[in-house]
N, C-alpha and C positions, 0 to 999 in steps of 0.2 A: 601568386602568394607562396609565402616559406611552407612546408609541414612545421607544424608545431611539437617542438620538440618533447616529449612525454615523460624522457628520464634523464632527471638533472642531474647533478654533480653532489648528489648527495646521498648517504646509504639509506635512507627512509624512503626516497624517491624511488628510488633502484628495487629497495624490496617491497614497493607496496604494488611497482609494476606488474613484477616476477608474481607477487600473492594474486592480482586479480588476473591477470591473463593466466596463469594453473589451474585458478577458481573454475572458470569458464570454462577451460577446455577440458576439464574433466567434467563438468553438468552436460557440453555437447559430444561431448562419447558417450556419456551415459542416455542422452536421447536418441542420437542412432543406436544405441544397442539395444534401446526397452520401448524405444513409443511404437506406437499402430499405425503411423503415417506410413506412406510409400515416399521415400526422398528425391524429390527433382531438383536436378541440380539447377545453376545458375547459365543461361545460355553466356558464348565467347564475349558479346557486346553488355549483355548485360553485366557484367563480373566487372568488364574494363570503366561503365559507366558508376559503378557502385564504387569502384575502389578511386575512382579521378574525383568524387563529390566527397569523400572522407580524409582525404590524403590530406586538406587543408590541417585537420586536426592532430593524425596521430600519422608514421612511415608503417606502425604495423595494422595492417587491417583484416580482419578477421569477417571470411562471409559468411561461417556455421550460422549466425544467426537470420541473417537476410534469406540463407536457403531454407531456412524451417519454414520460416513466414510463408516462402514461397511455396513451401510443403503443403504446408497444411490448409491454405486461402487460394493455390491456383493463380496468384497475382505477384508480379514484383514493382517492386517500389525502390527507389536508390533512395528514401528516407528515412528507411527502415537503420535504428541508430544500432551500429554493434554495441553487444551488452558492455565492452570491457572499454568502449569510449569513451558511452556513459558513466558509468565509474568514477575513471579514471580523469577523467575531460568536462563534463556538462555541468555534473552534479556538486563538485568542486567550488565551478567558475558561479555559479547560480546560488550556492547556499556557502559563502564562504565570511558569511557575519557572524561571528562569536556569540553574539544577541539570541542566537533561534534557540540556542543551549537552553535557557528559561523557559522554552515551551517543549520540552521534553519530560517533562516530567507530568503525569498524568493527574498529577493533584491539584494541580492549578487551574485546571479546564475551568470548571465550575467555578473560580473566584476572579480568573480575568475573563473569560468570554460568558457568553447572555444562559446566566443559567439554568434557562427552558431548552437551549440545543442541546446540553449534555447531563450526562446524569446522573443521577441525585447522589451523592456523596455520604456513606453513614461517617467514616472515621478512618485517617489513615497514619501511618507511621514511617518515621523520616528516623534513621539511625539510631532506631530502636524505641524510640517513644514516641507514643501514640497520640495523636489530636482530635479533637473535634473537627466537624465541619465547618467549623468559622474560627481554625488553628488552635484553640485554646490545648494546650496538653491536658492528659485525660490521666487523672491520676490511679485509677483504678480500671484498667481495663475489662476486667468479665463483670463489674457493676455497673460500666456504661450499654457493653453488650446487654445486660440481664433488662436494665430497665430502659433504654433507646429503643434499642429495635425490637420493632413489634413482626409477631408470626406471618401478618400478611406482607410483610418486606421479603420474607424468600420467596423462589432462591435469591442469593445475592450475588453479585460477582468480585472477587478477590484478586487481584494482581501487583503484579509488582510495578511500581509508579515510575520507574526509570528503566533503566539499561536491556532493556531486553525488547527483540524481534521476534517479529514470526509468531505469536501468541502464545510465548515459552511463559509458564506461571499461572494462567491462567485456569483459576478454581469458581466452578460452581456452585456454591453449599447452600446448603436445606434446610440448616437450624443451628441454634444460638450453639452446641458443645463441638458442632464441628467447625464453626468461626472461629471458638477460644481455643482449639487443638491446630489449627492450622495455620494461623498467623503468627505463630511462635516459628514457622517457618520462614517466615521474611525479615530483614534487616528494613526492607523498604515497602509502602503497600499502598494502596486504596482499595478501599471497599463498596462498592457502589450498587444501585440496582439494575436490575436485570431488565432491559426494555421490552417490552411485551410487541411483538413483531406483529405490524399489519396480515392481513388475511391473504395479500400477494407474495407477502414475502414468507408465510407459511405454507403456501401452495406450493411455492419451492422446493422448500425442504422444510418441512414439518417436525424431524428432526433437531434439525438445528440451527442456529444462528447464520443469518446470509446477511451480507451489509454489501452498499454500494463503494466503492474504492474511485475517487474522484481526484484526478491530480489538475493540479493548476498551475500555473504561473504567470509571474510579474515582470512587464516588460519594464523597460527604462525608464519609463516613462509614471511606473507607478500602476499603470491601469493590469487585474487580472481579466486570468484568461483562462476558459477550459482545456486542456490537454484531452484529458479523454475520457472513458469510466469505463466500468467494467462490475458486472454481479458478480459477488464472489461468496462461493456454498462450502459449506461441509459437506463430506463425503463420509460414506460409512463411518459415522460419527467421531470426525474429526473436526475440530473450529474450521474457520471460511479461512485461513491463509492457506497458500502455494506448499509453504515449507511441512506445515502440519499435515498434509495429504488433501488438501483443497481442489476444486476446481473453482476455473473461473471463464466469466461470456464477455467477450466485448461489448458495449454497448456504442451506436453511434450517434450523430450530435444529432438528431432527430427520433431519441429515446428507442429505437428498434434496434431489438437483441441479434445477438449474431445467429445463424444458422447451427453453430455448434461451441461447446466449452473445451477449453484445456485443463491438463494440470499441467506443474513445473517440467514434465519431462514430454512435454508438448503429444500426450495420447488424447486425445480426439472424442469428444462425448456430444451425443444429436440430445441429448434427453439427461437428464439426472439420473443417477444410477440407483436412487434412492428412492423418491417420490415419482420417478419417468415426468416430468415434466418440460416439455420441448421446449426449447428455445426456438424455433424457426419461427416468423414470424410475432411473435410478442415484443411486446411496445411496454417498456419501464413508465410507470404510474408516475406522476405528478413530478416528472421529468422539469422540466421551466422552475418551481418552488424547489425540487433538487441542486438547480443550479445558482440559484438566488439566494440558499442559506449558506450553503456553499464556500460562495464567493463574500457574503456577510461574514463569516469564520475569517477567510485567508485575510480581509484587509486588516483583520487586527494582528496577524501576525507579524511584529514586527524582525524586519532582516531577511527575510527567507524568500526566495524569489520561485521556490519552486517549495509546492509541498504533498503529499497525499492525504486526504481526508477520508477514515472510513466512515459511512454513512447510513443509517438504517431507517426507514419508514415504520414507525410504530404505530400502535393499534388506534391511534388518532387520527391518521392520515397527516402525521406532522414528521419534519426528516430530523433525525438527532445523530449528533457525532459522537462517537463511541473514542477514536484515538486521533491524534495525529501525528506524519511523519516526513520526516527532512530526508533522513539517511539510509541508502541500502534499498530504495524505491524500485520495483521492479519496472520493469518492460516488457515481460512474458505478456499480460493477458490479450494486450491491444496490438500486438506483435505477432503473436500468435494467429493473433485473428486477422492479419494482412493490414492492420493501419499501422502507420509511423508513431511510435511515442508521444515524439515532440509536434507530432499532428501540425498544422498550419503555420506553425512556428519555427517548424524545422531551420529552413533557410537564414531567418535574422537572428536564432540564438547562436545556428554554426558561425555566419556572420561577425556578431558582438563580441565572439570569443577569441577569432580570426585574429578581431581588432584588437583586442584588449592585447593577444599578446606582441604587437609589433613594438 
């Protein structure tokens, strides 16, 4: 088979290359220079095995990531995806439907998908004016604040309904004068409440919000698939993403947790550095009902062949979706933790890709 050629004849091509392969290689200098692992490299056969199963994709191959994995797990895998293929390659070819654009925006959770998964919506604002939660515009916004929402609704949670990763906007407030002084901050918003965390997932981190990160994908054929999951904590009171100072634990398809968590700069945690709560040995609660609401989420998404769902079990023993996401998906946590990304799939989506492009 050809390598697949990765930079076309175009200056958007060319610098979006140059942007994500810089990306990476300055995140993989900065994890050799600050994580806690000891670096093992790639043995002669392994490195030549790894770069002959990627080469179908891309001529540059990058094994900073495959040796962390191999760092940090004691195990190699030639399925372990480089980050900048992914990118560049996977996530492209997988999510390249215009359509997923409409499930970006966080306000619509709650009016297209079943809304007892997601949550309860007070009032949000689209280019500066404000609606109800059944869109109506709100012609007085601190009148609807003053007599809507009731005390026992906080805290609430504030963020902004589009463009933003990594849990950038994200406000927790305590009562009605700090909603009407802080949403004068947003052009864009939903306001929603705060799900009150099962007693597992407070065991965690008691601190703070921990949700499960559940990625999936749609083969050709239509039918979804698990990829993989992964708990993901706040740390010395940061939100549960990578980019905010997170960690995160692999989990495998039979709900047991990894032996240890990462953060993005792949340092190494047997325990929470907050609550000390071990991951070795512990098994994710109502694992099966996780993956069945899950996968009830992803069928309605229309277009998107790959998505991540974060997930939290709340104080019902019921799992609710807090976000969802197309673009910019990681691969640290389950990578980190020595499984493949694209887990049992690897092979038919490098494959499909293969094809597509002859």
């Amino acid at each position: 088979m050809q390598a697949r050629k990765i930079i076309k004849n175009t200056a958007i091509d060319v610098w979006r290359s140059v942007t994500v392969y810089s990306a990476f290689y300055k995140h993989h200098k900065a994890v050799n220079n600050g994580s806690n692992f000891e670096k093992t490299r790639l043995t002669e056969n392994e490195e030549k095995e790894y770069r002959s199963y990627w080469k179908v994709l891309s001529p540059i191959i990058s094994i900073k990531t495959v040796e962390i994995s191999k760092s940090l797990s004691g195990k190699f895998d030639k399925r372990i995806i480089p980050e900048e293929i992914y990118a560049l390659h996977v996530e492209p070819y997988l999510n390249d439907n215009k359509a997923i654009t409409f499930f970006e925006n966080k306000s619509i959770y709650s009016k297209w998908f079943n809304k007892s998964v997601f949550p309860t919506n007070f009032f949000h604002k689209f280019n500066g004016i404000y609606y109800n939660n059944n869109f109506i515009i709100i012609d007085d916004i601190e009148e609807f604040i003053d007599n809507e929402i009731n005390e026992a609704d906080f805290p609430i949670v504030i963020k902004p309904n589009k463009g933003t990763i990594g849990g950038a906007g994200v406000n927790f407030i305590k009562d009605k004068n700090e909603v009407k002084k802080i949403i004068k901050e947003y052009s864009d918003l939903v306001a929603e409440e705060k799900i009150q965390q099962s007693n597992f997932m407070v065991e965690v981190n008691e601190a703070g919000i921990s949700t499960v990160r559940v990625t999936l994908y749609r083969d050709k054929n239509g039918e979804s698939h698990i990829l993989e999951t992964n708990l993901r904590m706040g740390k010395d009171g940061s939100l549960d993403n990578e980019g905010d100072g997170g960690i995160a634990c692999n989990i495998d398809l039979n709900s047991v947790l990894n032996t240890y968590a990462t953060d993005r700069y792949a340092n190494k945690y047997l325990e929470h550095p907050n609550s000390n709560f071990t991951f070795a040995g512990k098994k994710l609660p109502l694992y099966k009902e996780l993956v069945e609401t899950s996968k009830d989420i992803f069928t309605e998404v229309i277009g998107a062949r790959i998505a991540g769902l974060d997930m939290i079990l709340d104080s019902n023993q019921n799992w609710r979706c807090i976000e969802l996401s197309f673009f910019g998906l990681t691969t640290k946590p389950s990578q980190y933790g020595g499984d493949p990304f694209l887990g049992r799939y690897t092979d038919e989506i490098v494959n499909d890709i293969v094809s597509f492009d002859k």
